[in-house]
N, C-alpha and C positions, 0 to 999 in steps of 0.2 A: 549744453547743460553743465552743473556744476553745483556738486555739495550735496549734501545730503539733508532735507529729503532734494532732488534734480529740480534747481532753479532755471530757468531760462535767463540766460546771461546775452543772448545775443541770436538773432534771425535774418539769417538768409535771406534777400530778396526774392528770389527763385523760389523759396519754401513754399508748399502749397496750402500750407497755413495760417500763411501772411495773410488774407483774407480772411476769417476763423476769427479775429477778434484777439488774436494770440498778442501779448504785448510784454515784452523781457520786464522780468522781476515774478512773473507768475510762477507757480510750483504743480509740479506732478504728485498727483495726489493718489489715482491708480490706472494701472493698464491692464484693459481686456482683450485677451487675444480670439480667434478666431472663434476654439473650442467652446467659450466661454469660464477658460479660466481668467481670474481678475489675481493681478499682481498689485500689492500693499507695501506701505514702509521702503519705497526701492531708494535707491542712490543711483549716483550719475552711472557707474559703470552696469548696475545690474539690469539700468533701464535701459540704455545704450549695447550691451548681448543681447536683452529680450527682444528689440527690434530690431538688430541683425540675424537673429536667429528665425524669425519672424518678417525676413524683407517681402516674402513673396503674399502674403497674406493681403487678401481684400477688406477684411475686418476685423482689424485694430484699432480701439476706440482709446484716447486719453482722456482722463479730466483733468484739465486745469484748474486751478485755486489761487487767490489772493490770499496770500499767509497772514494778512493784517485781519479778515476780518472773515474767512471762512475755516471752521473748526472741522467737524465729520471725521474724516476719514484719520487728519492729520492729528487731529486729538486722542484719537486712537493709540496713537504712534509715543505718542508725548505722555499717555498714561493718564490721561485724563477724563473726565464722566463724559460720555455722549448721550444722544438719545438713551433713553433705557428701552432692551432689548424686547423683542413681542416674544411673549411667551410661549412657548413651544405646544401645539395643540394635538389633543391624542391622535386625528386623522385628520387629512384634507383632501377632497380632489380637486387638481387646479387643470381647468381645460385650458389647454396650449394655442396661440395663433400660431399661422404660419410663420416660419424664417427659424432665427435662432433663439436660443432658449436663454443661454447667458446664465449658464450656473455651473460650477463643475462639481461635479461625482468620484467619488473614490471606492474600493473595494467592493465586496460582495456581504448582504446585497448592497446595490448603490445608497453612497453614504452623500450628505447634501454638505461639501466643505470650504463650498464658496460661493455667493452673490454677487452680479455682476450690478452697478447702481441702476444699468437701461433696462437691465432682464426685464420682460413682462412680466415676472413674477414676484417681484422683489416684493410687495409689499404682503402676498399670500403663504410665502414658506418661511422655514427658521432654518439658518443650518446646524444641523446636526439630524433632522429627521430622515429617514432612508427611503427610497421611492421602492415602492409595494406590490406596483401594477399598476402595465401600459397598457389603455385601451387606445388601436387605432382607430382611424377614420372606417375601415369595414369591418367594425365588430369584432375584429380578433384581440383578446385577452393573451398578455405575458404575463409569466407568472415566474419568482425566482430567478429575475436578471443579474446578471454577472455586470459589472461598469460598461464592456465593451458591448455586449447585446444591446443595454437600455441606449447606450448613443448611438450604436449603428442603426436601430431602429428608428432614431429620432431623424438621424441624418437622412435615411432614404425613404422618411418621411413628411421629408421639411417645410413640404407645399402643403398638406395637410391641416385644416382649419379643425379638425375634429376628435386630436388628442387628448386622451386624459391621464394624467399620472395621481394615483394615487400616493399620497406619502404618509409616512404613519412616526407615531415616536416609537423607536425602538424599545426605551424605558418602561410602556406603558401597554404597546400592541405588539401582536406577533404577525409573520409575514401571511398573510395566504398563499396555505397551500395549492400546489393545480392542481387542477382536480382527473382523475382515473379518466385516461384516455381511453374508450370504447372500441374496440376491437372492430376494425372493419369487415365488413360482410365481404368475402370473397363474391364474384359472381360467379353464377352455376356454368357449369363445363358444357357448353354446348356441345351436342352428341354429333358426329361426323356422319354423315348421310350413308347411305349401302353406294349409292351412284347418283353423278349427278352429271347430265350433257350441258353443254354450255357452248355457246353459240359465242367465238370472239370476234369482238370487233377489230378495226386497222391499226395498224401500232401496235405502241410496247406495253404490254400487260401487266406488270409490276409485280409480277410473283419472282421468289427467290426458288430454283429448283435442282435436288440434287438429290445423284444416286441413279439406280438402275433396279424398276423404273424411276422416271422423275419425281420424286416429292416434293411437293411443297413445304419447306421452311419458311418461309417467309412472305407478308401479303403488305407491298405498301398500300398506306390510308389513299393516294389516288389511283390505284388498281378501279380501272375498270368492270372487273369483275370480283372487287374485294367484299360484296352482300352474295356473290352465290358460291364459293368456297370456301374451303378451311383447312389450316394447317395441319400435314399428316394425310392429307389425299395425294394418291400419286394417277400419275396419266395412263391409263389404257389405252386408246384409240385417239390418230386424230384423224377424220375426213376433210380434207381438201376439197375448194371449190368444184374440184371436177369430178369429187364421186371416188374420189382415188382415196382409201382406207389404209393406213398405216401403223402395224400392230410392234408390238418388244423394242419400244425405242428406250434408248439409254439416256441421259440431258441433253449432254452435246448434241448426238441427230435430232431430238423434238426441239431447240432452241435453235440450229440450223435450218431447219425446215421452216420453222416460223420468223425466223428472218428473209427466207428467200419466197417467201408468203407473206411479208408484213403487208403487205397493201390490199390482200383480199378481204370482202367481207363476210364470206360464207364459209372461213372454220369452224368445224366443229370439236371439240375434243371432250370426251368420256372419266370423270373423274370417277375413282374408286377406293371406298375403305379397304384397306388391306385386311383389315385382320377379316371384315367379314366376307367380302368378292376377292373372286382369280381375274385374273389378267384373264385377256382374250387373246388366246392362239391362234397365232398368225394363219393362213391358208394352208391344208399341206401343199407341196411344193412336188410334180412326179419326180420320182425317182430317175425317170430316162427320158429325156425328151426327144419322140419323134419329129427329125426333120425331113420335110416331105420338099423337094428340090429347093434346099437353101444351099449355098454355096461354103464351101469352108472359111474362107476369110473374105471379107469383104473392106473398104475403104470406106468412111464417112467422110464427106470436108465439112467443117464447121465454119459456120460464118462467124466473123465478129462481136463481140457481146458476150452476156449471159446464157448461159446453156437449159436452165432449168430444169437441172439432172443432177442426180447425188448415187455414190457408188459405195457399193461395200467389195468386201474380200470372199470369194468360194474358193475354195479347194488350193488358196494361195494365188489368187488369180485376181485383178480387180474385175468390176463385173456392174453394171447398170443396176441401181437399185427401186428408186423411184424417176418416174419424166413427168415434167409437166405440160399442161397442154397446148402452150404455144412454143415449149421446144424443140427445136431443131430435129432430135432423138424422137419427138413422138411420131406413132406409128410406124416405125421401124420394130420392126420385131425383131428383140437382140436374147428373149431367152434362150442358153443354150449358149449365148457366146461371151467370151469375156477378151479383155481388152488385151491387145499386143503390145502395140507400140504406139506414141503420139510423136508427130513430127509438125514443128514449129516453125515457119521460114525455113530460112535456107541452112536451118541445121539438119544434124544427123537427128535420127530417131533419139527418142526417150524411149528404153528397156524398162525392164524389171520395176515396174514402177506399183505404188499402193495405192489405195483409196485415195490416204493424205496426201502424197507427194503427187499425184496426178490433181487433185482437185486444187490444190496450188498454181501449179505449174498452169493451169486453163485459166485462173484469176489471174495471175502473174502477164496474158497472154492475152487478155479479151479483147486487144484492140489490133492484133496481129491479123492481118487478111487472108493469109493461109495459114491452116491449122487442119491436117489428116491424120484421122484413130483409124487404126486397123484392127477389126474386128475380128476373135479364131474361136473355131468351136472350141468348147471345153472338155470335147472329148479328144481333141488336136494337142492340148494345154504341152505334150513334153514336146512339141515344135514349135512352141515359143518362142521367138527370138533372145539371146540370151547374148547378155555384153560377156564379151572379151576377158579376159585375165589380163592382157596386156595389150596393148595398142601401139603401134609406131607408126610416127606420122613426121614427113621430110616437108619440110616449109620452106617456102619461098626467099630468097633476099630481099631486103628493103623492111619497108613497117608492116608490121602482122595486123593493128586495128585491135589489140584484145589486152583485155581488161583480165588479172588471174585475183583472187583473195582465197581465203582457209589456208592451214599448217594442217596436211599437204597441200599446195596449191594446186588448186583447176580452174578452169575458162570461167567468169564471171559475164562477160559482156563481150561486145563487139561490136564497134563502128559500121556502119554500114556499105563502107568500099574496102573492110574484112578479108584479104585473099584468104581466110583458113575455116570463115564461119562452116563453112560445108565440111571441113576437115576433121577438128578436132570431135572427138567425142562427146556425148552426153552421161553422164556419174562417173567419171573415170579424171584421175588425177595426174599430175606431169610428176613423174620417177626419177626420170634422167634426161641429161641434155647430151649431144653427140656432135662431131664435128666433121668432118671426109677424114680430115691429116690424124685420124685414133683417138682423139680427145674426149674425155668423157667425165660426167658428176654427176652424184646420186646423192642424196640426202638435202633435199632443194627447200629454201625458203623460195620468199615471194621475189626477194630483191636479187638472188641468183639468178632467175630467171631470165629477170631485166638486164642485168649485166649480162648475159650471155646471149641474149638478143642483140640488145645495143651493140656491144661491144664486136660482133661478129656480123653487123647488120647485111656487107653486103657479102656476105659468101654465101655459097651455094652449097644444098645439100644439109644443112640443118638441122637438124633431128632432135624431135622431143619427143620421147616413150613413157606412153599412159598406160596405168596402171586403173584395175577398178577400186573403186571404194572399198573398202572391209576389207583389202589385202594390206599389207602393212609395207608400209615402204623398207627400199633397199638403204641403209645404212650409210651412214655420210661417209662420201670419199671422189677421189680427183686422179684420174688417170692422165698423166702427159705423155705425147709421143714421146718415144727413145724412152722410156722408164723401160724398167727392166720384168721379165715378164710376171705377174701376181703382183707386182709392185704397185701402192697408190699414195696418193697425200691425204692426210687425214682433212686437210680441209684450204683451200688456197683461191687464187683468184683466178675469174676464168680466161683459161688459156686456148693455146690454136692459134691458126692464122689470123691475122684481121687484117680486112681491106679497108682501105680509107673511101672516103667520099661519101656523097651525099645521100641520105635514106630515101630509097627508089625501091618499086614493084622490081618482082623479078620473075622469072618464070613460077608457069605452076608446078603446087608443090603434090608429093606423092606419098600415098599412105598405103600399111598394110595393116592386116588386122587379124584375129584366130578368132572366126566364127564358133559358136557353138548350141547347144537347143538342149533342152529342158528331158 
């Protein structure tokens, strides 16, 4: 292009307009960009920005003109009479087809300050009248559009055969008002039942539930029982297929129990208004229970698998709470006794342990082939078996098989040709390392450890001293033979003798330990 108004001086072969009819000498008369703004009067450079600025666009329309014998737009330009203008009418409504509209709008409300010549509309509007009100295709009425509302409306309505814009002359009309939105009816508070039993079905129920008791917050839309509850009931009671009634549960146990239950179909559970029903009190429980030739401690071995059994805390003791009827535990009659110790392969017992930390420890475990609970009365409970304050344990030369992590570190794992799995302790953490030749260090990370394994692999007599959990370790420090006596290093690398050669079994190693009972 070139000059002003933008002649075409010369066409590309490649141009995709070289077929178009385009033939050099013709003139740019105007360009509509996608919005449907239409650009007038341009020059070479202002038409050449608008379609850089405008590359990506799919609908960009030129008119060409023969300056010899087509006037319109160009006469405009030149200050000359063209058609005389359609007189601006007090209203119009012009129903819109699909696609684009080809006008553009300014200000609030929408002002009409440009014609595009393809617009559908071109020959029904005048610019300068303001659009008034958008009816769409389902009946919804705008009322008081700002420029960007009436075009995004049009936009995300642009398949729509069934728009109407009202336009009005400003001069003459005023806009309609919207009219007084009608306050929507709340609907009425449905009243929470006194009780209501409910029979669940298999699976996940989609209540949200919290607190103690359980409350319902929350009911998703595909809750299988979202038509016979309501938010604000909390659980009382739940019976299990087997007749087994479970009363004062907190979330956590009624959402555990009903996982380890999902697959039954004859739950029952009891919902209840708080403010108007009590909870149901669990059974009293005797005060002493007579045992009539039960033994004081007994063994259970549990097989492989799920146990389906859940335990709480008495008297600081863990203790069988619920059993279900194809577990291992049922019919075992264990009131009166609460749990000693569990022993896992070929470790040492697990002590002192809780609800939590034991019902872990059994998932942690369910495919282990031996697994023995020692059972003690709880009238026994201060003969408990009770871990150590300190442990020392003399290990073999060669490779140990074991895995340590946490700051303190303790035993994490162990390979299964382990010479120490039977050895080391269970909740008890490594304190110090020790050597035959006096060598010792206390304040151990993980990689100490190793280093003084490794590095010490094949010497005899080895010593690592385990501390329990909740003692707090002994303070970083490095004692070398010949130091002088109360003398240590604040921190160094580990010393002693080291033998060379290849990481080999050695003999078995030897432990001691301070029993003590509850």
């Amino acid at each position: 292009f070139k000059g002003e108004p933008p002649e075409v001086v010369a066409i590309n072969p490649e141009s995709p307009l070289i077929d178009e009819g385009l033939i050099e000498g013709m003139v740019v008369d105007t360009l509509t960009l996608e919005d449907g703004q239409v650009m007038q009067e341009l020059s070479s450079d202002s038409l050449r920005d608008a379609l850089m600025d405008n590359a990506d666009s799919d609908g960009r329309i030129i008119r060409f003109v023969n300056p010899a014998i087509m006037g319109f737009t160009l006469a405009a330009m030149a200050g000359e009479e063209t058609t005389p203008e359609m007189e601006m009418p007090d209203e119009i409504e012009v129903m819109l087809p699909s696609g684009r509209v080809g006008i553009k709008m300014e200000g609030i409300p929408p002002e009409l300050v440009a014609i595009s010549p393809e617009s559908p509309i071109v020959d029904e509007v005048v610019e300068g009248m303001v659009a008034d009100t958008l009816t769409l295709e389902d009946g919804k009425v705008m009322y008081e559009m700002s420029t960007d509302d009436l075009q995004d409306a049009l936009v995300d309505n642009a398949d729509s055969e069934g728009r109407i814009i009202r336009f009005i002359n400003p001069a003459t009309r005023e806009l309609t008002p919207a009219p007084d939105e009608e306050p929507e009816e709340e609907p009425a508070e449905l009243e929470i039942p006194d009780e209501k039993e409910v029979f669940l079905p298999s699976g996940k129920l989609g209540l949200m539930l919290q607190g103690s008791p359980p409350e319902i917050t929350g009911i998703s839309p595909e809750s299988p029982i979202a038509d016979e509850v309501m938010e604000g009931m909390v659980v009382d009671t739940l019976t299990l297929e087997d007749g087994q009634v479970v009363y004062e549960m907190e979330t956590d146990m009624f959402t555990a129990i009903l996982r380890e239950n999902e697959d039954s179909e004859g739950r029952l559970v009891r919902f209840i208004n708080p403010a108007t029903m009590e909870l149901t009190p669990a059974p009293p429980v005797p005060d002493e229970v007579v045992f009539e030739d039960k033994p004081d401690t007994m063994d259970i071995e549990l097989p492989p698998g799920r146990l389906g059994v859940s335990f709480h805390m008495v008297d600081g003791c863990v203790c069988v709470k619920n059993t279900k009827e194809d577990s291992p535990l049922a019919g075992v009659e264990l009131d009166g006794y609460g749990i000693n110790t569990l022993t896992v392969g070929e470790r040492l017992p697990y002590m002192e342990l809780d609800a939590q930390e034991l019902t872990d420890i059994l998932k942690e475990s369910k495919d282990e082939p031996y697994r023995v609970m020692n059972f003690m009365k709880l009238s026994l409970a201060h003969q408990f078996d009770m871990i150590p304050e300190e442990e020392i344990v003399s290990v073999p030369a060669g490779k140990l098989g074991v895995n340590f992590e946490g700051d303190p570190p303790k035993p994490k794992s162990f390979k299964p040709s382990s010479p120490v799995e039977q050895l080391f302790p269970t909740k008890m953490y490594v304190d110090e390392v020790q050597l035959p030749n006096g060598y010792s260090k206390t304040g151990l990370q993980i990689q100490d450890i190793i280093d003084f394994l490794q590095g010490n692999m094949d010497e005899e007599g080895r010593v690592l001293v385990f501390k329990k959990e909740g003692i707090p370790p002994s303070p970083p420090s490095e004692y070398m033979p010949g130091m002088s006596p109360g003398a240590s290093y604040a921190s160094g690398s580990v010393g002693g003798s080291r033998a060379s050669g290849s990481q080999a079994s050695g003999s078995q190693a030897s432990r001691s330990r301070a029993s003590g009972s509850r």
